[in-house]
N, C-alpha and C positions, 0 to 999 in steps of 0.2 A: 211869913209865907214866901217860898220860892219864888223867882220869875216865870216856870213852867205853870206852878199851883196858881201864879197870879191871871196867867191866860188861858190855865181850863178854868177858874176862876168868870173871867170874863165872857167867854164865850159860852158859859154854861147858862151866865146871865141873858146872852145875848139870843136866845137860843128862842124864847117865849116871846110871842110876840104883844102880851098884853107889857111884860117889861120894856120891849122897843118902843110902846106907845108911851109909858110913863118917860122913857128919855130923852125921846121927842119933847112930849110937853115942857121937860124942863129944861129942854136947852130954850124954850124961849124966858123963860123965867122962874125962879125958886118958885115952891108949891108948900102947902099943907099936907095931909094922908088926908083930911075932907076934899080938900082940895084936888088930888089926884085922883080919888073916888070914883068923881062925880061922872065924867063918861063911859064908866062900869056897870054892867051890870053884875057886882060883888060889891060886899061887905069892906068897911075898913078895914076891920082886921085881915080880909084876902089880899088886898090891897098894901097890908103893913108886912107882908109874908114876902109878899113881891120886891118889897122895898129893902127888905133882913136879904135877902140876894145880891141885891143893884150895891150896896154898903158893901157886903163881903167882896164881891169884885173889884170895890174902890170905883166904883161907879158915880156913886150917890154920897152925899154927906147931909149930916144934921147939923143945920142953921142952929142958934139960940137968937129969937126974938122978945123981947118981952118973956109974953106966956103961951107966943110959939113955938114951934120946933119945925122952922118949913125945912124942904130937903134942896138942894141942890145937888145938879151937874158937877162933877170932875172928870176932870179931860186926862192925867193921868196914865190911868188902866186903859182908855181907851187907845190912847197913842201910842202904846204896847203893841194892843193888837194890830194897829192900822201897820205899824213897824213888820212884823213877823207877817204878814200878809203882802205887804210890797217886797219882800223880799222873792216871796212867792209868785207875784204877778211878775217878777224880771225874769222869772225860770219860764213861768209860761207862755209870756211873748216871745222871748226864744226858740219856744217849740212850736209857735204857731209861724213865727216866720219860719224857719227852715220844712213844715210842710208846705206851707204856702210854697217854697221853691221848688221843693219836691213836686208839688202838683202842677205848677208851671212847664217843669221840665218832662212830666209825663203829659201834660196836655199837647208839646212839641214834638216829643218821638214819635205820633202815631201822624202826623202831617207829614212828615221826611220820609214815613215808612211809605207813604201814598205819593210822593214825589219821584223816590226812586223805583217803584214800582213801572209809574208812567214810563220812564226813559228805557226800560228795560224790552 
């Protein structure tokens, strides 16, 4: 998978918010699919559908325990996006300071207009 495919990838995952809930939950700790279930109101298998997403994004891994298979967190895919988004948040601060200046500078032209008006 490309680095592009890796970040529609991600953000595709990122997109549904019952899969934000699953990686919340398991940023505090590895999980089971019963285990992830259980605040759903869906099926394992909807729940294993959500999880076939969170994996293809490099999201999610499968653990071997025993005669478990819990999922965890990888950070990863995520630090990809967080990368390609701060990149984006340096362009946009930029443009909010220079209106920010802008609107300073417009907020002072109509005071000077009404100064020199006075003297006149």
């Amino acid at each position: 998978m490309t680095p592009s495919q890796r970040l529609d990838a991600t953000f595709t995952a990122l997109a549904d918010p019952t899969r934000r809930a699953i990686l919340a939950r398991l940023a505090t700790s590895e999980a089971s699919v019963a285990e992830l279930a259980e605040p759903f109101e869906m099926s394992q298998p909807a729940i294993s559908k959500h999880l076939k997403v969170l994996e293809r994004a490099g999201l999610v891994s499968i653990g071997q325990d025993a005669q478990r298979r819990p999922r965890r967190l990888e950070g990863e895919a995520m630090t990809a996006a967080i990368d390609w988004l701060e990149r984006y948040r340096a362009i946009w601060e930029e443009n909010y300071r220079r209106l920010d200046a802008l609107l300073s500078e417009l907020k002072d032209k109509p005071a000077l207009k009404k100064r020199n008006r006075k003297k006149t």
